[in-house]
Backbone as CSV, one residue per row, in Angstrom:
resi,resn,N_x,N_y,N_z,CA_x,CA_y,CA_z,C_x,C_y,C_z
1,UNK,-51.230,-78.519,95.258,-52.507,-78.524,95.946,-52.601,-79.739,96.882
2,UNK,-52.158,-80.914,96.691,-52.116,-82.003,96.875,-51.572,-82.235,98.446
3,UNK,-50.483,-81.272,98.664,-49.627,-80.983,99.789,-50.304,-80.221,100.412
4,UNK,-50.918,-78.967,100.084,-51.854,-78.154,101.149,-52.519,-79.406,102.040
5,UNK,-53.375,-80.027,101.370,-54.447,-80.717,101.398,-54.461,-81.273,102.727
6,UNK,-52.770,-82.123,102.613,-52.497,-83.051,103.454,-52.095,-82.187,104.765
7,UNK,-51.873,-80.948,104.521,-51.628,-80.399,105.337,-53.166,-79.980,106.475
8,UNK,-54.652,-80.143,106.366,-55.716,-79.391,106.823,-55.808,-80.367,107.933
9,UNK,-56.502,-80.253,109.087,-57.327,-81.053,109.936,-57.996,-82.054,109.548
10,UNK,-58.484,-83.335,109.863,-59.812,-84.191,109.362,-60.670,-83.243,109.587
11,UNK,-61.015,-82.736,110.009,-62.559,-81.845,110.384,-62.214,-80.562,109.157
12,UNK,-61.421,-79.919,108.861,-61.043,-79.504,107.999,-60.967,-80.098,106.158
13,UNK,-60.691,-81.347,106.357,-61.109,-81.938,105.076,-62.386,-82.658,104.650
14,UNK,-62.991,-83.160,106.107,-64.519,-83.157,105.504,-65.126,-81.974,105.460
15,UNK,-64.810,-80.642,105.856,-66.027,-79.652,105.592,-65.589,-79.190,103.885
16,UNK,-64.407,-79.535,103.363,-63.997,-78.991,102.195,-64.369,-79.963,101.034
17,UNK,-64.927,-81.184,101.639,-64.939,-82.021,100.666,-66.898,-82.084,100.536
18,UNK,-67.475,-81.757,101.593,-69.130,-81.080,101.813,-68.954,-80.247,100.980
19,UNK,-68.394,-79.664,100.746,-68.350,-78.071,99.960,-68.289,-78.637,98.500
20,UNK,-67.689,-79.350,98.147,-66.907,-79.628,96.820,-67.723,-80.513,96.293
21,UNK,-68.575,-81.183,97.313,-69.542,-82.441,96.567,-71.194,-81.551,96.423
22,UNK,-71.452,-80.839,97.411,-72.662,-79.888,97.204,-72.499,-78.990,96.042
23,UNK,-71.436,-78.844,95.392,-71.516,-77.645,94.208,-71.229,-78.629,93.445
24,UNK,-70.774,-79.776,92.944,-70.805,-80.769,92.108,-71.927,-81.070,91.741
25,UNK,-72.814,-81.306,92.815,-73.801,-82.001,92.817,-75.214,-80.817,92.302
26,UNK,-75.095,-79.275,92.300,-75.620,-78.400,92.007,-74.945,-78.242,90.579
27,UNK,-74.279,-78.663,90.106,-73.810,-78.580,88.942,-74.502,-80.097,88.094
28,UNK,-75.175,-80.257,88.572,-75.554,-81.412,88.195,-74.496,-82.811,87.742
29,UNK,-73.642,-82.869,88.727,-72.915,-84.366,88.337,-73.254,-84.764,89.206
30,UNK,-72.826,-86.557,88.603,-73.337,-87.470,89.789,-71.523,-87.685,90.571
31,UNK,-72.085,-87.562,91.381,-70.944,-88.182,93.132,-71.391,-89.311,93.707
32,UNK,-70.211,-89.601,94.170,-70.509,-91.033,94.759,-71.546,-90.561,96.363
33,UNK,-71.631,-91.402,96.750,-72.283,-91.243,98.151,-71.044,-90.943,98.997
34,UNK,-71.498,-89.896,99.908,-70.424,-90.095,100.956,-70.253,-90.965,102.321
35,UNK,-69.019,-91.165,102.444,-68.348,-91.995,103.097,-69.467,-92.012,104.901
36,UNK,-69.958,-92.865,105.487,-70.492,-92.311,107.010,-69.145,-93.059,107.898
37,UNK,-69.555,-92.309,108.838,-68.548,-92.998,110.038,-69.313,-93.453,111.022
38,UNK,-68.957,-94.559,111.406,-69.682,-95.415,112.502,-69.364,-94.726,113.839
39,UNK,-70.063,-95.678,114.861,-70.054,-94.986,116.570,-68.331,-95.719,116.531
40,UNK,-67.774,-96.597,116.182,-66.509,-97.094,116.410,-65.438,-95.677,116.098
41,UNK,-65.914,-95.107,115.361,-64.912,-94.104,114.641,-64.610,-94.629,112.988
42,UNK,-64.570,-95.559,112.814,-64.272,-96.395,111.504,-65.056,-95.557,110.576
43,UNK,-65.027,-95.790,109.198,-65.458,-95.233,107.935,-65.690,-96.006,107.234
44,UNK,-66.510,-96.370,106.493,-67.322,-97.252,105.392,-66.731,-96.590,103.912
45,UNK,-66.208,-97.460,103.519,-65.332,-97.698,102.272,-66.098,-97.103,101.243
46,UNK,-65.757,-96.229,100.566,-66.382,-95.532,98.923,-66.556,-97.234,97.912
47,UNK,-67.677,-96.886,97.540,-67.889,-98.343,96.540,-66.899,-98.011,95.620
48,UNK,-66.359,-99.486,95.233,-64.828,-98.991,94.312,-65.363,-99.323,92.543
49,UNK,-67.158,-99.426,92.506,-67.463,-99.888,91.012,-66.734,-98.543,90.418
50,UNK,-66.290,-98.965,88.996,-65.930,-98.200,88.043,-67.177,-97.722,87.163
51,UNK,-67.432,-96.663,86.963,-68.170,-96.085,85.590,-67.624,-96.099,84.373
52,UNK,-68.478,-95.852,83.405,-67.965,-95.154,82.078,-67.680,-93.615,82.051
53,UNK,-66.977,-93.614,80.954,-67.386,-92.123,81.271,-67.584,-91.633,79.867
C-alpha cells in the first residue's frame, strides 16, 4: 500500500488523506489537526506531542 501511495499526485494525496481524516473523525477519533500551507508554498509541521493510548 505504502508504494501505491508514493506513487499518487500531492493533490491526489491530500484529497485521500481529507477523506481518511473526515471518516475518522465521524467515527469519532481524535486526529491531529491538519497540516495548512502557507502563501510561500511551505507546510506547518504536525505537532510531534506524543499521546497515550
Amino acid at each position: 500500500m505504502a508504494g501505491l501511495l508514493g506513487k499518487l499526485t500531492p493533490q491526489e494525496q491530500q484529497e485521500l488523506s481529507e477523506l481518511l481524516r473526515d471518516r475518522l473523525v465521524s467515527l469519532g477519533r481524535h486526529v491531529p489537526s491538519p497540516r495548512r500551507a502557507r502563501a510561500n508554498g511551505s507546510v506547518d509541521q504536525p505537532c510531534t506531542a506524543s499521546y497515550g493510548a
